[in-house]
N, CA and C atoms as a LAMMPS dump frame, in Angstrom:
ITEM: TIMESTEP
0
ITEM: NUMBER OF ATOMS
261
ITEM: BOX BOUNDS ff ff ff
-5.0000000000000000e+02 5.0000000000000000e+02
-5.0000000000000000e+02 5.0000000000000000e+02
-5.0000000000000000e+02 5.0000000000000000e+02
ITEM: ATOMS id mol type element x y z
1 1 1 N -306.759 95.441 464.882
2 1 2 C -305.499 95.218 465.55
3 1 3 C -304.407 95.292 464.474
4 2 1 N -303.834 95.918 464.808
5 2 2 C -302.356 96.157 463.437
6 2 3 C -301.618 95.105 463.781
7 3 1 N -300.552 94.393 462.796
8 3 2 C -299.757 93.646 462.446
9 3 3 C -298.901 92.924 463.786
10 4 1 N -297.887 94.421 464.38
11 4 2 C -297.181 94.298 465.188
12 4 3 C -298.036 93.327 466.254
13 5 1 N -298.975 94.414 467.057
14 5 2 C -299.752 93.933 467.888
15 5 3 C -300.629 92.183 467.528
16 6 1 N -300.74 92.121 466.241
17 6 2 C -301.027 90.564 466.279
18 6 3 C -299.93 89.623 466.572
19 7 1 N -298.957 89.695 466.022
20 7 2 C -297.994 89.33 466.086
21 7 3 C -297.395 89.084 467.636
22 8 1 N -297.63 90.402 468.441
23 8 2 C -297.073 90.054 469.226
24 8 3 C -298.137 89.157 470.78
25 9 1 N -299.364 88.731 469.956
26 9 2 C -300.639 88.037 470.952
27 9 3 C -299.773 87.077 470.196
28 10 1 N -299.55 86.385 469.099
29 10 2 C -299.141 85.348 468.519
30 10 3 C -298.586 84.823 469.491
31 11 1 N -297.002 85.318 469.626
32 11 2 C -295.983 84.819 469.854
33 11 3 C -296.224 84.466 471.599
34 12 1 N -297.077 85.826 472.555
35 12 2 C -296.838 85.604 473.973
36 12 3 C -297.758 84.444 474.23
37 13 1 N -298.802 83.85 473.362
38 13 2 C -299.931 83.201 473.545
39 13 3 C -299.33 81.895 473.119
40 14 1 N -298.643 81.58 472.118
41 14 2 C -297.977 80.228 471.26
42 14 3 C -296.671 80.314 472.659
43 15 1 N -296.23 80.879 473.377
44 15 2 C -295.441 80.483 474.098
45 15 3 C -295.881 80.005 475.54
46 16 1 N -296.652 80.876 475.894
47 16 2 C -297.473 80.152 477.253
48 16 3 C -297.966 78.98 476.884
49 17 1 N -298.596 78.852 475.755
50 17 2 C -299.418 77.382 475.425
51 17 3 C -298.127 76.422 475.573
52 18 1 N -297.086 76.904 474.594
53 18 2 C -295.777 75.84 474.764
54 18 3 C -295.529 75.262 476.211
55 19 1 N -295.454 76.285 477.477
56 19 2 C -294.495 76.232 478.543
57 19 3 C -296.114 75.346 479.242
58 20 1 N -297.148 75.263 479.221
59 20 2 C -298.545 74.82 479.376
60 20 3 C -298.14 73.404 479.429
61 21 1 N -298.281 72.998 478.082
62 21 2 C -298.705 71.815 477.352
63 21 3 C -297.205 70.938 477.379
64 22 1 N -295.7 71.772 477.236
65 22 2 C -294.823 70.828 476.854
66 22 3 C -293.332 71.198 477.9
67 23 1 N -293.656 72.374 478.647
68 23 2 C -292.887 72.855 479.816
69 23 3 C -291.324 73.916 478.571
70 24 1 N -291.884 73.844 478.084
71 24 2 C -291.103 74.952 477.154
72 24 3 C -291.941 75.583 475.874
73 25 1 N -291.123 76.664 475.527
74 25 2 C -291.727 77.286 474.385
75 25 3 C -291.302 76.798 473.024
76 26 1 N -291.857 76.846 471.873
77 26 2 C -291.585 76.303 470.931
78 26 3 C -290.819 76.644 469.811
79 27 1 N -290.095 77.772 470.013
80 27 2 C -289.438 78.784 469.046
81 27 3 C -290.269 80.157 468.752
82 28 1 N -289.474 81.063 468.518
83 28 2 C -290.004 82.519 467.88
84 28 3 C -291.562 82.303 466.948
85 29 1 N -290.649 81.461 466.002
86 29 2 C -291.911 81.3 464.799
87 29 3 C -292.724 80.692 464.966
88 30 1 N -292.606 78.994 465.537
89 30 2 C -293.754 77.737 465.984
90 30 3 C -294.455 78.659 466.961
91 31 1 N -294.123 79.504 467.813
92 31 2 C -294.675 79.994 468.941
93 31 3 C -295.818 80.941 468.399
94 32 1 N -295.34 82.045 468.077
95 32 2 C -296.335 82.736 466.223
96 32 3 C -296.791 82.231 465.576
97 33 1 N -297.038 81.047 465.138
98 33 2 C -297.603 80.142 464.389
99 33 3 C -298.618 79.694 465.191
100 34 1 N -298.553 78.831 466.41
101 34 2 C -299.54 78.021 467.253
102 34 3 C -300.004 79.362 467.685
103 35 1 N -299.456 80.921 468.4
104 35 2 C -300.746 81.844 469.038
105 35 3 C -301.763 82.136 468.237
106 36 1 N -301.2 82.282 466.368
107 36 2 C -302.35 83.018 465.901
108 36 3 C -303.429 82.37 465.218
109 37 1 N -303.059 80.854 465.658
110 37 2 C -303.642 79.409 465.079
111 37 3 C -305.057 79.411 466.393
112 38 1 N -304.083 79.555 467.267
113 38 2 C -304.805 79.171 468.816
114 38 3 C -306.132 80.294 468.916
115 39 1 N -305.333 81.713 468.532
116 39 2 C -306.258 83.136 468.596
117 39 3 C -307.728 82.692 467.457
118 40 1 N -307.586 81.818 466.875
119 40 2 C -308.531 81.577 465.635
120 40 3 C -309.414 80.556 466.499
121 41 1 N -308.793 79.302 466.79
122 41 2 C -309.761 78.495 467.818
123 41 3 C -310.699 79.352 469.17
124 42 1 N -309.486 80.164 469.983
125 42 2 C -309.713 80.381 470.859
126 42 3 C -311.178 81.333 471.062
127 43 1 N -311.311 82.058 469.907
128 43 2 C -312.049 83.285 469.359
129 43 3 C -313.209 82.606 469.443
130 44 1 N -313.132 81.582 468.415
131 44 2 C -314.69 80.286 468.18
132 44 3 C -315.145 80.302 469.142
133 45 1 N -314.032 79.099 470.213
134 45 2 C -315.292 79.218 471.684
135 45 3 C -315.358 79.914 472.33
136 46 1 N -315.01 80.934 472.628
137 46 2 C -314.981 82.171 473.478
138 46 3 C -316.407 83.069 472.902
139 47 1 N -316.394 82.843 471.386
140 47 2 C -318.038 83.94 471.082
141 47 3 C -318.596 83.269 471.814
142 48 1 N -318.352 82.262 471.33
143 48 2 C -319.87 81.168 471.893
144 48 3 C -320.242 80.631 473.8
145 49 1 N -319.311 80.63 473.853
146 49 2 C -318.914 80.774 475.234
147 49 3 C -319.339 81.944 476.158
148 50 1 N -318.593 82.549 476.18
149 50 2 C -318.46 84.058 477.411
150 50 3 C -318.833 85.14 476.11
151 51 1 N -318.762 84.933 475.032
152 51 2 C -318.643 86.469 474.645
153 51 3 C -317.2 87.014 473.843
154 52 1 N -317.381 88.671 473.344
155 52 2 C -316.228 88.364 472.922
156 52 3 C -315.08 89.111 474.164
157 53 1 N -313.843 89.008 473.896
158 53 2 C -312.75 89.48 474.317
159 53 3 C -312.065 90.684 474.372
160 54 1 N -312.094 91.558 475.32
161 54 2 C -311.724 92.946 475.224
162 54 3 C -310.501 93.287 475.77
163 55 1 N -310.248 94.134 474.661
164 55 2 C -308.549 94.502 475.576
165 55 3 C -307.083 93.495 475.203
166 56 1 N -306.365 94.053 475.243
167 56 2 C -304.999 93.455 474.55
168 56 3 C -304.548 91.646 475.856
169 57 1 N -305.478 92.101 476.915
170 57 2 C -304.805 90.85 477.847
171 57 3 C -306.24 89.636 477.811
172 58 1 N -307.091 90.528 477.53
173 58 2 C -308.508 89.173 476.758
174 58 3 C -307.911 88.556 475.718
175 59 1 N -307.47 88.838 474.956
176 59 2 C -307.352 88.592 473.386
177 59 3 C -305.986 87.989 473.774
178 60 1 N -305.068 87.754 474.554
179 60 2 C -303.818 86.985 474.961
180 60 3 C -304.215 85.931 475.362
181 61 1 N -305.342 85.837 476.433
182 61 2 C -305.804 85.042 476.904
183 61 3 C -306.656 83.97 476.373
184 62 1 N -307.622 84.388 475.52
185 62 2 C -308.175 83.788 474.761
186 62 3 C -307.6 82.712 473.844
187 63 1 N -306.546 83.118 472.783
188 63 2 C -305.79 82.875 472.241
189 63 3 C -304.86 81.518 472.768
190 64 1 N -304.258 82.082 474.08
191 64 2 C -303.399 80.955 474.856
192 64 3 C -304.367 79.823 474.991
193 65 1 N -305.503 80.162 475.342
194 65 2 C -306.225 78.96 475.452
195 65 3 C -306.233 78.161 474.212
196 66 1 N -306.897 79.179 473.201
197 66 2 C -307.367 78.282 471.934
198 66 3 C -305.376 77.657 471.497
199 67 1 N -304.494 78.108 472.069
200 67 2 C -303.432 77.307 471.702
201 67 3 C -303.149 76.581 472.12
202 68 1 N -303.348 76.434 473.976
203 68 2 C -303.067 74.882 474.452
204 68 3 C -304.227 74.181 474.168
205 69 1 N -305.283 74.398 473.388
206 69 2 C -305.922 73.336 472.903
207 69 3 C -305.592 72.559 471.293
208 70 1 N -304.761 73.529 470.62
209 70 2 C -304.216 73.239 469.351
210 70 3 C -303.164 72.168 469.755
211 71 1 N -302.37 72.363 470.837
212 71 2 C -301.204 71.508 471.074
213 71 3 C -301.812 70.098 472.138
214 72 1 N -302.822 70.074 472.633
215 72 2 C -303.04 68.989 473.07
216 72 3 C -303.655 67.983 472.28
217 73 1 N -304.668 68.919 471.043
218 73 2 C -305.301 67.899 469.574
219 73 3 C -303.981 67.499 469.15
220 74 1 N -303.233 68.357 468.781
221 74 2 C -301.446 67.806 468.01
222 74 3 C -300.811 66.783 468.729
223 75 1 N -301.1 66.614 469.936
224 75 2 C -300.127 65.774 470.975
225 75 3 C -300.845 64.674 471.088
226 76 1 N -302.028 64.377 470.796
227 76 2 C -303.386 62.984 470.815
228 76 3 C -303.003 62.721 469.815
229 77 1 N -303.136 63.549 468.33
230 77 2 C -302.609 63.007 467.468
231 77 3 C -301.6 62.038 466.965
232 78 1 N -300.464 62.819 467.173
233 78 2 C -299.242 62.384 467.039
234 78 3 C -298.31 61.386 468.081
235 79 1 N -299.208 61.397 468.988
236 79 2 C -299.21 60.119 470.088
237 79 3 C -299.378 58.638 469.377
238 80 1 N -300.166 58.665 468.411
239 80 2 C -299.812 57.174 467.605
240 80 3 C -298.622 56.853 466.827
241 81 1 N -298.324 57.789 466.888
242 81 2 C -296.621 57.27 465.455
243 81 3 C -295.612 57.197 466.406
244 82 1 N -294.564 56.513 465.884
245 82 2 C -293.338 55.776 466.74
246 82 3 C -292.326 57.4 465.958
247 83 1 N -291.135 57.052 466.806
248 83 2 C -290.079 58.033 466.04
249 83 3 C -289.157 56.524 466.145
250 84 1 N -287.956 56.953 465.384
251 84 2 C -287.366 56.347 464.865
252 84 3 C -286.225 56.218 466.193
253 85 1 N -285.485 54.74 466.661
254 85 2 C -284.54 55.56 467.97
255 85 3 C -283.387 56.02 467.554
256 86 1 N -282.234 56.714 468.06
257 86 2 C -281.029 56.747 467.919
258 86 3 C -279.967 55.504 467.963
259 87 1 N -279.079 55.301 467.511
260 87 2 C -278.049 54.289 467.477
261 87 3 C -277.049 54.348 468.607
């Protein structure tokens, strides 16, 4: 898969996961960041799972998954710390 084309599973996959998990997308880059994070999870269970993924809308799919699962570990996580309030 060339650059562009990763890039662009990144971004459509880190944004569905966003609009998924948090009812919006997370920016250009966070969004590219969490698809090609997610495309790495998603890949894992998917061999192991079903098999692998064919075609530019498998490999979106896949991906989106393995990203709303990146953002729901991040969101368990970070569910214990306080933020600070406004004044």
């Amino acid at each position: 898969m060339n650059i562009i084309a990763f890039l662009l599973v990144g971004l459509i996959a880190g944004w569905l996961a966003g609009k998924v998990v948090d009812g919006h997308g997370l920016g250009v880059v966070p969004d590219i960041v969490v698809g090609i994070i997610g495309a790495f999870i998603g890949g894992f269970f998917s061999d192991r799972i079903i098999g692998e993924a064919y075609g530019f809308w498998g490999t979106v799919l896949v991906s989106t998954l393995g990203a709303i699962i990146l953002l729901v570990i991040a969101r368990l996580i970070g569910s214990g710390t306080t933020r600070p309030h406004a004044p």
